[in-house]
N, C-alpha and C positions, 0 to 999 in steps of 0.2 A: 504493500500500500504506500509504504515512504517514497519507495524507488517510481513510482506511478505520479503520487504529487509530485516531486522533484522532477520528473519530465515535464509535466506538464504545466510547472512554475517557470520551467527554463525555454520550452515552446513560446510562454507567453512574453516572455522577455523579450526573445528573438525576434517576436513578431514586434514587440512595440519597436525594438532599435531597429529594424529595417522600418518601419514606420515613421520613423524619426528621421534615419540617412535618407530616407525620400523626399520626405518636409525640406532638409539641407539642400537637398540637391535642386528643388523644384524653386527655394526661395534664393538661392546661387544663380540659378538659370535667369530668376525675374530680374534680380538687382545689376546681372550685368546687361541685360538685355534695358532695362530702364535707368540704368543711370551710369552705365561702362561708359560711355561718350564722355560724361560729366569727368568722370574718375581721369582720364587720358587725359583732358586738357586742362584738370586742373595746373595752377603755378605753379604748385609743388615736384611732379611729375621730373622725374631726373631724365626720363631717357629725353626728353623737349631740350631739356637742359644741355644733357651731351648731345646731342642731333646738330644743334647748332655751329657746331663748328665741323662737323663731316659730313654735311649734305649743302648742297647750290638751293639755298631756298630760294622759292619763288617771290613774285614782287606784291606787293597788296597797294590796289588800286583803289578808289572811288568808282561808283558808276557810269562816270565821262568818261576814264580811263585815267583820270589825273593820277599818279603815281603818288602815293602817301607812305611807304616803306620802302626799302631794298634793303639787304643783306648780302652782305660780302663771301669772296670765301674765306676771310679772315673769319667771319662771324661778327663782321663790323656793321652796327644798325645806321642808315643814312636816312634820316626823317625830312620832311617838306620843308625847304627852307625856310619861308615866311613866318616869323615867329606867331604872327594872330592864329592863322590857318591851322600851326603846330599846335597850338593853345587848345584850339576851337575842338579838335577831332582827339585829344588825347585821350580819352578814355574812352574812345569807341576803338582804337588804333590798340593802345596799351603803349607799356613800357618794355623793356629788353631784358625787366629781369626777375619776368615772374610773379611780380607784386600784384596788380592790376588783373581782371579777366577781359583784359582786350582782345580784338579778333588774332593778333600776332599767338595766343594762347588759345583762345577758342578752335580756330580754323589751323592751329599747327600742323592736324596731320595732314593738309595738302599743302599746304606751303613746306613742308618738310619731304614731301612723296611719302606719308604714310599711308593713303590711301590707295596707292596703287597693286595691284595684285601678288600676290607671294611668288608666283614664275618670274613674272617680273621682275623683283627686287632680290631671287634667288641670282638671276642673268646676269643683273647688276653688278651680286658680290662675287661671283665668279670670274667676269672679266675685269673686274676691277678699274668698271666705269663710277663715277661719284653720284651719288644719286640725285636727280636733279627735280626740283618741289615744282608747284604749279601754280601759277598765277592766279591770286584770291582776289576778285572784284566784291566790292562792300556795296549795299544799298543804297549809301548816304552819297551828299553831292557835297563835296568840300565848301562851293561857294555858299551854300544854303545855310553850313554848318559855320559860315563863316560870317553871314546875317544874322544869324541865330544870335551870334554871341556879341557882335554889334548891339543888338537889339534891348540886350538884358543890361548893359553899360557898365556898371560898377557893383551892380548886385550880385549876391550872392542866389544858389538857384540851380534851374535847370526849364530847357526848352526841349521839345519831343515834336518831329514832325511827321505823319505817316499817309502813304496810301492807304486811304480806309476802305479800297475796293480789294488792294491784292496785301496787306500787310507792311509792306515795303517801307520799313525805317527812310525816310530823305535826310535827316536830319536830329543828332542827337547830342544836345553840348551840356556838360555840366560847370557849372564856377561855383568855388574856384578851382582852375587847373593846375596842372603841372608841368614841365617841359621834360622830354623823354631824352633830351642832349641833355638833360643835367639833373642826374638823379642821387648824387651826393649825399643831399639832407639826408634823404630817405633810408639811405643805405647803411648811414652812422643811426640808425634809430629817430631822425627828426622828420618833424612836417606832422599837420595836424588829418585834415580831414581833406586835405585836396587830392588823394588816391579814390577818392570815393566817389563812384559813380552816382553823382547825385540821380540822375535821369532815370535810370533804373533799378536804383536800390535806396535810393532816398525816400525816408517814409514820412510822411507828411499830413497833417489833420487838413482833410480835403474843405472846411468851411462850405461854405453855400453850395458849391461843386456838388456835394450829393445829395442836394436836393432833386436833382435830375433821377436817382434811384428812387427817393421817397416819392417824386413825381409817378412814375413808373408803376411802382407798387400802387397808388390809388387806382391808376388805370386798369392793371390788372387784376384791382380787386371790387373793380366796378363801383368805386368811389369816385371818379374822376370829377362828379357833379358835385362835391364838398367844398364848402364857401365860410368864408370865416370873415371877422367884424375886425379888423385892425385899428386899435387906437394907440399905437406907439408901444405895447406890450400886452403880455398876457399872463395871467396867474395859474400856473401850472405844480402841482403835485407841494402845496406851500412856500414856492417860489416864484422870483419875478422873469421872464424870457423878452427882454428887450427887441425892438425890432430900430431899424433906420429912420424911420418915420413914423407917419400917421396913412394909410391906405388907404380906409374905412372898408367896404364891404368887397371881399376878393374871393375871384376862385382862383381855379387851378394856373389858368394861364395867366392871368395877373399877377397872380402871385412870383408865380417864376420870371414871369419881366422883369420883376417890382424885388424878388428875392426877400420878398416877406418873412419873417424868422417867427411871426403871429402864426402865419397861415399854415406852414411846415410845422411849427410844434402843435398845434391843437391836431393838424392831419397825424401825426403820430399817434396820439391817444385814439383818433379812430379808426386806425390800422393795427396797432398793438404791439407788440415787440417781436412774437412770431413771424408774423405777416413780413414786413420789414426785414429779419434776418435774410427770411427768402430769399427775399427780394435780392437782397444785397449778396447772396449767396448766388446768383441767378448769375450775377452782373460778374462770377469771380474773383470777390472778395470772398477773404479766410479759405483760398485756395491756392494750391504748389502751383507757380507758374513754370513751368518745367519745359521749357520749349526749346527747339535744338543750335538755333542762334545765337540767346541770348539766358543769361544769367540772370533773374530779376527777383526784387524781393517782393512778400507775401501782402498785399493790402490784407486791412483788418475790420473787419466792422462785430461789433460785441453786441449780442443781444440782453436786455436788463428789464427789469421790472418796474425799478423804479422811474415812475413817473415823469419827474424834471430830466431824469439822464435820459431818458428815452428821449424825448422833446429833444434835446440836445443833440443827439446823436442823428436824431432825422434830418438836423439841418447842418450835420457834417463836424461836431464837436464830439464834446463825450471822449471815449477810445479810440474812436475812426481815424483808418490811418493807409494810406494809400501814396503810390509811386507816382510821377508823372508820365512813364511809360503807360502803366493802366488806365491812370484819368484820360490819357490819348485813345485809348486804345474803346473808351465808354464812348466820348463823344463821336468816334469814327463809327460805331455798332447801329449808335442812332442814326448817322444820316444814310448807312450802309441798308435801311431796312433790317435793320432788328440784329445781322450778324456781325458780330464779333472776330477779329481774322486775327490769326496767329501772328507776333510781331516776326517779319524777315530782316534778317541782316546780310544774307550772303547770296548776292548775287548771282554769278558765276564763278567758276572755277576752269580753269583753260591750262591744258598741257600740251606741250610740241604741236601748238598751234591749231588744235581742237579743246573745242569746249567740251568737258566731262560731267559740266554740274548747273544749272539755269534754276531760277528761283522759279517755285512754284507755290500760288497759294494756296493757302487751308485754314478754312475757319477754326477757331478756338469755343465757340461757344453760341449762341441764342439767344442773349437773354428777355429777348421782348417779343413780341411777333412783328409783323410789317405795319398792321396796322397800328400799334400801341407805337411803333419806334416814329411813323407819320405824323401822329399828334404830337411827341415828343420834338420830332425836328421844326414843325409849324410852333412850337411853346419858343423853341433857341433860337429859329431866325427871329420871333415877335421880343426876343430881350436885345438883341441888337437895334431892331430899328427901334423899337419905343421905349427899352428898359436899361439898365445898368452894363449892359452892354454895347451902347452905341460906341465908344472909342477905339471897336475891332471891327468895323465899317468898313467895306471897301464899294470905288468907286467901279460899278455894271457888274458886280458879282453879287451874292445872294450869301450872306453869312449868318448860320446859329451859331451862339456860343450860351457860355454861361460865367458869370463872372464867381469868385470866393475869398471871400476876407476873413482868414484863418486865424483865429485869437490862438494868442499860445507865451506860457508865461516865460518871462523872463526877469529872471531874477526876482524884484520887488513890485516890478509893473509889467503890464502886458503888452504884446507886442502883436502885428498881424502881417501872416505873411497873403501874398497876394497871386492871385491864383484867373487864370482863365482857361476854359475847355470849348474845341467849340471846330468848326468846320466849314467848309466852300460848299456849296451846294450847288453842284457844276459837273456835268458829266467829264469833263474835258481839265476839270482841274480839282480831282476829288482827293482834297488834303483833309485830315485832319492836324486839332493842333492842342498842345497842351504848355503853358508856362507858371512856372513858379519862380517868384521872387522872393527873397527869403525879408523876412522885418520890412517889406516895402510900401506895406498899408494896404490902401482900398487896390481891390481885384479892377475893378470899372476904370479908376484911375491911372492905375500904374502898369497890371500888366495886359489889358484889353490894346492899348496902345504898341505894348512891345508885340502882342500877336499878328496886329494889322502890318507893322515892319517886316516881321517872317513871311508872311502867305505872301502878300506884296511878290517880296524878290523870288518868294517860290512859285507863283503865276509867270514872274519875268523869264523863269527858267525854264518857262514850258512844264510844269508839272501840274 
């Protein structure tokens, strides 16, 4: 009887640890197959590191072809000489050493030939040819990238420009930059925050910006006819919620001209906090932005009970916390009819004079349908011409936006950074656009204006 259990204690064993080496292997299988890309090009990665100096990389270009990298066969990096232009694109470019997730670390393995076929790179190390990388074309248009950061002057921030029909990044500057001829500081442990991809990894309380989701959620919850009494504030959950003025009697679309803070927090309490998470879950906040271009951080939006932080949260305070790659990527969904496209960065790829790689796009998500994203687009072109938006105006074009004036403490007083979202509504020149300036004040004021300077020279461009 012993020798009978004890087989059959040791059967069940065996069965749980293959049970188990299966689990390993199948969760082995998932992690490299969903995030082995990531692992490669990260900075850290040694063999990028030695590669560098025993392979002919390839050149990393712009879109027009403007040339914005080469690499020696020393392993010597020669960057665009114009110091604005170096300025503008650095950290879509990166650095030489690793620090930064610039394309020069993203896109290594074809700039390195590691994409190439194992025949191939066997033939190579046999005959004892060098192996030779393959020319990385980017999204972005240097000069675009070069308005961009014109546009923002002396602020602190970040500008985002996209096709919001095929994804296609034009345009992505963060300040402050860095110079990739001179990475010194960095090297001895110095410099603060200028590695840091504000554009894509900068998290940010989107301010009035998400009202456009709280917008959204009324529509889709068949509230869009909810109207509220603005008299310069409202009493909410035993507290006060300020607004910019006096309104008086608004709905939906008034409201978002008008970016009433009355009308969005009372709309919250009749949407609920459920409702809204949704929403904002729809839209791809508190979701892995995991896409094969670009490295980007997580927007946040918090669902809460209480009362006032609800209110708060609807009109883009509270926890809300979002990139300006995403805020781009919201306003591009809206005028896109409803979709959402996956941000591209990489162009083409072209080796010994054929192209290997051509951007294709792919939506990212849904979050509204065509007809709820209609109403939405007809709410952002009605805040340019008549609301808080008029300073992102352009002359025979057709613009939505949304402006945000983003409270956020500093130190002893509070400070606002300024924020616009918003897009061409043009078949011939279908941009999206997002900027943030950091402590710059009202969104309407400050950076409504810096957006109408970017589309501007990105219609000049033909996009």
């Amino acid at each position: 009887m012993k020798k009978n259990r004890l087989r059959s204690n040791i059967r069940v064993l065996l069965v749980v640890f293959i049970m188990m080496f299966a689990g390993l292997v199948v969760y082995l299988g998932y992690a490299v197959t969903m995030y082995g890309e990531r692992w490669f090009v990260t900075p850290y990665n040694p063999r990028i590191q030695n590669m560098r100096t025993t392979v002919k990389a390839g050149d990393l270009l712009d879109r027009t072809g403007r040339t914005l990298l080469t690499i020696d066969k020393e392993g010597n990096r020669n960057y665009v000489k114009d110091d604005g232009t170096r300025l503008a694109i650095a950290h879509i470019v990166g650095d030489g050493y690793g620090m930064t997730y610039g394309a020069q670390t993203m896109f290594a393995k074809y700039l390195f030939g590691f994409d190439k076929d194992t025949i191939t790179r066997i033939v190579d190390a046999i005959s004892g040819e060098v192996r030779v990388g393959s020319d990385v074309a980017l999204t972005i248009d240097a000069k675009l990238c070069d308005a961009a950061r014109d546009a923002m002057g002396k602020s602190r921030g970040a500008v985002v420009v996209m096709n919001y029909r095929t994804g296609e990044i034009l345009a992505s500057v963060s300040s402050p930059s860095f110079d990739p001829t001179d990475m010194k500081m960095f090297l001895e442990g110095g410099g603060e925050s200028e590695l840091v991809n504000r554009a894509f990894s900068g998290l940010y309380p989107p301010g009035s910006t998400f009202k456009l989701v709280t917008a959204a959620a009324l529509i889709d919850n068949g509230r869009e006819d909810f109207t509220a009494n603005c008299n310069g504030s409202t009493e909410i959950g035993g507290n006060t919620i300020k607004c910019t003025g006096e309104h008086g009697k608004e709905n939906l679309e008034d409201a978002l001209a008008h970016s009433c803070n009355v009308y969005f927090a009372e709309a919250a309490q009749q949407l609920g906090a459920q409702k809204l998470l949704a929403e904002a879950d729809k839209f791809l906040f508190n979701n892995d932005m995991l896409w094969n271009d670009v490295v980007m951080g997580k927007s946040v939006y918090e669902s809460t009970e209480d009362k006032t932080q609800l209110s708060w949260s609807a009109i883009g305070q509270y926890h809300d916390l979002i990139t300006p790659l995403h805020a781009c990527m919201i306003a591009g969904a809206i005028a896109n009819d409803g979709v959402m496209m996956e941000p591209k960065l990489l162009y083409s790829v072209s080796s010994s004079l054929k192209t290997t790689y051509s951007v294709t796009p792919s939506a990212a998500a849904t979050p509204v349908s065509s007809a709820a994203a209609g109403k939405l687009k007809e709410m952002m072109i009605g805040a340019v011409k008549n609301g808080t938006g008029k300073k992102a105006a352009l002359k025979n074009y057709t613009v939505g936006g949304k402006t945000g004036t983003a409270e956020i403490a500093d130190g002893d007083t509070n400070a606002e950074h300024a924020w616009f979202v918003g897009f061409v509504d043009d078949d011939e020149h279908p941009l999206a656009i997002a900027v943030i300036l950091e402590k710059a004040g009202s969104g309407g004021s400050n950076a409504a204006p810096a957006a109408k300077k970017v589309l501007t020279r990105a219609i000049d461009l033909g996009y």
